[in-house]
Residue, then its C-alpha position, 0 to 999 in steps of 0.5 A: x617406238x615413238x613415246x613421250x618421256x619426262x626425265x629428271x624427276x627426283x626420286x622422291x617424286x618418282x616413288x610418288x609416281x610408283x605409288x599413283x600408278x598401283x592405285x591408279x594403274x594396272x601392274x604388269x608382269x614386269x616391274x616397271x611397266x604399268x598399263x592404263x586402260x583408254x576409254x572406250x569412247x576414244x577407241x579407234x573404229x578398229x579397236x571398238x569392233x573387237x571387243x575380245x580384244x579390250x581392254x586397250x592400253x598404253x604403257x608406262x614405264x618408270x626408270x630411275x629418274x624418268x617415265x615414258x609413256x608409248x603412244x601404242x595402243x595395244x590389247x592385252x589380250x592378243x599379240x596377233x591382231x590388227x587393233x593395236x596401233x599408234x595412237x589417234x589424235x584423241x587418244x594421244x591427247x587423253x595419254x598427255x592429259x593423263x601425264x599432266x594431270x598426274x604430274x600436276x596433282x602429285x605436284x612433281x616439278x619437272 
């Protein structure tokens, strides 16, 4: 799976980030992971067309001392269709500009 991971955060900063995310974010089954929805607007072709489908996520998952984003866009709503894929170009750029700009507002040195 390819993913974007930042590491070596404290655990200060990861409870900071735990608590983003339940505001910001959506809790999964599992305790570490969270789902963030993508915009409609940088769905790709496939992805807009199946509206049963959405919404499309990206997932996060915390560690103890890290976080990984997946730069897989998935529907929670069926594991069997061809919409969930890597990333796009734009939606890779909305999932990094998403990591900094929580890193960035809850002021995480990294």
């Amino acid at each position: 799976m390819r993913a974007y991971l930042i590491d070596e955060i404290s655990k200060p900063d990861m409870e900071k980030i735990t608590k983003f995310l339940k505001k910001h974010a959506t809790h999964s089954s599992l305790d570490q992971i969270y789902w963030i929805k993508i915009p409609e607007d940088i769905l790709s072709d496939v992805q807009f067309r199946h509206k049963d489908c959405q919404p499309h996520v990206f997932a996060i998952e915390l560690g103890s001392d890290w976080i990984k984003l997946e730069l897989f866009i998935r529907t929670l709503m069926s594991i069997r269709c061809d919409c969930p894929a890597y990333c796009t170009s734009q939606q890779k750029n909305y999932l990094f500009k998403f990591a900094d700009g929580m890193i960035e507002q809850l002021g995480i040195n990294t």
